[in-house]
C-alpha positions as CSV (number, residue, x, y, z in Angstrom):
1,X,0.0,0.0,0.0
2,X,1.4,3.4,-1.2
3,X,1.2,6.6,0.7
4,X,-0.1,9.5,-1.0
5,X,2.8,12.6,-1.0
6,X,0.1,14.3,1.5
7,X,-0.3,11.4,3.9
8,X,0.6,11.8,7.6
9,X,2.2,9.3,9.5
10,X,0.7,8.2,13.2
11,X,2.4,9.7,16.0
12,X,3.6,6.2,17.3
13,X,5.4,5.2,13.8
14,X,7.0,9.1,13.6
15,X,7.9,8.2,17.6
16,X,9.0,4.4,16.7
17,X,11.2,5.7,13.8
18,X,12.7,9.1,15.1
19,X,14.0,6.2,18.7
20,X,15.7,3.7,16.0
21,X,17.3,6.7,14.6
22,X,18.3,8.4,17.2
23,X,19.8,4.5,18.9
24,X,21.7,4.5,15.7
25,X,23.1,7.6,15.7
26,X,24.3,7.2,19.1
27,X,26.0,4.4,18.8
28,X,27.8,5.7,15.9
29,X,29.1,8.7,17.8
30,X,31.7,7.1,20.1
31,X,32.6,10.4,21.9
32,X,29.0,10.9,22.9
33,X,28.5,7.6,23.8
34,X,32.0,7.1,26.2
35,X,31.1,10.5,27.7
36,X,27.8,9.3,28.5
37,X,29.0,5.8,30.0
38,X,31.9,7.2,31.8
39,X,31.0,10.2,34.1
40,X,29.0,8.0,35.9
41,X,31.6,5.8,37.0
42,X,33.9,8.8,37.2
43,X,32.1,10.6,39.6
44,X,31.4,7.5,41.6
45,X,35.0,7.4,42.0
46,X,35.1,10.6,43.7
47,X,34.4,9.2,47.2
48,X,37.3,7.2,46.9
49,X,39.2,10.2,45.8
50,X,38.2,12.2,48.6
51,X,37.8,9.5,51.5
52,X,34.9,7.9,53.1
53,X,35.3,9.6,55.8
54,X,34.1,12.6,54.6
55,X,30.6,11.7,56.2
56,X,31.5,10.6,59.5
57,X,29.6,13.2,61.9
58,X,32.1,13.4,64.4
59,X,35.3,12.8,62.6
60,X,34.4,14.5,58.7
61,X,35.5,17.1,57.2
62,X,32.3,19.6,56.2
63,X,34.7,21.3,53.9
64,X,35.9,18.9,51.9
65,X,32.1,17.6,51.9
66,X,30.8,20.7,50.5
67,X,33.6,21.2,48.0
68,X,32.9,17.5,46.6
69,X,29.6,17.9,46.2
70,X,29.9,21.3,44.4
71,X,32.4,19.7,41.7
72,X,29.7,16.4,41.3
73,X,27.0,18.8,40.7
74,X,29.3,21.4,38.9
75,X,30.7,18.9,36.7
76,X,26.9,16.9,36.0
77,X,25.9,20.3,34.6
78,X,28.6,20.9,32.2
79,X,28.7,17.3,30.9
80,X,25.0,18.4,30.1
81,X,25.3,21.4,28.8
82,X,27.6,20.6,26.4
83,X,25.8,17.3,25.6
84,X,22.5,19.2,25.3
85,X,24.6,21.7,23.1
86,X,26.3,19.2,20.9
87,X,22.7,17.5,20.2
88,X,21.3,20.9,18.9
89,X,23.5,22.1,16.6
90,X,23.6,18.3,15.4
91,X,19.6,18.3,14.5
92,X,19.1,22.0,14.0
93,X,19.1,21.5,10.0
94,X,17.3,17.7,10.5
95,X,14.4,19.2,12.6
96,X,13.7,21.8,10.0
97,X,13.5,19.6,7.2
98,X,11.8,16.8,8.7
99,X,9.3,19.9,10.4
100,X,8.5,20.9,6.6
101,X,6.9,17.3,5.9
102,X,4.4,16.8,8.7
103,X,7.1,15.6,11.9
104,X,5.1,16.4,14.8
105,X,6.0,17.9,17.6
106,X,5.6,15.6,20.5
107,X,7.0,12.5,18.9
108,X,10.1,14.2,17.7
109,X,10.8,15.3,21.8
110,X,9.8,12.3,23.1
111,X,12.3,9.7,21.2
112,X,15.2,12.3,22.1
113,X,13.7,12.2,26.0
114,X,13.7,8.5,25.8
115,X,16.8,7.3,24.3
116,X,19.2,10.3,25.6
């Protein structure tokens, strides 16, 4: 069964389509993909960095605790924000020209939501 040039597409296909896409182009950009995987880890490893006993009430630094928790959340942001960044000026040109033949809305920011 053809599709006439004018038919639209339900919002689960565009949704179903735009997540395989969006799977496969993350796995073909390795940078995105190892920076994703490894801050996790990375920042895990900070406790061990700093020492355990960072959160010992009698014996704990506050300081130390403070300033660790300022360069996890410091460091979660701007891992973001230049993911978020990299990601826009990346589909920028793709939105638009999908945009021009019928991509709704909704299913376009959902598949990024779910796979990133």
């Amino acid at each position: 069964m053809k599709r006439s040039p004018g038919a639209r597409i339900s919002a689960w296909r565009q949704f179903l389509i735009l997540s395989a896409r969006n799977i496969k182009i993350l796995f073909q950009d390795m940078v995105s993909l190892a920076l994703m995987l490894g801050i996790a880890p990375l920042l895990g490893l900070e406790d061990f960095v700093w020492g355990s006993n960072l959160y010992n009430p009698v014996t704990g630094d506050a300081a130390k605790l403070i300033m660790m928790w300022f360069i996890t959340g410091l460091t979660s942001i701007l891992v973001g924000a230049v993911s978020s960044i990299r990601e826009i000026v990346k589909e920028t040109d793709i939105y638009r020209r999908e945009r021009a033949v019928n991509l709704r809305i909704v299913p376009y920011v959902l598949s990024k939501v779910w796979v990133r």
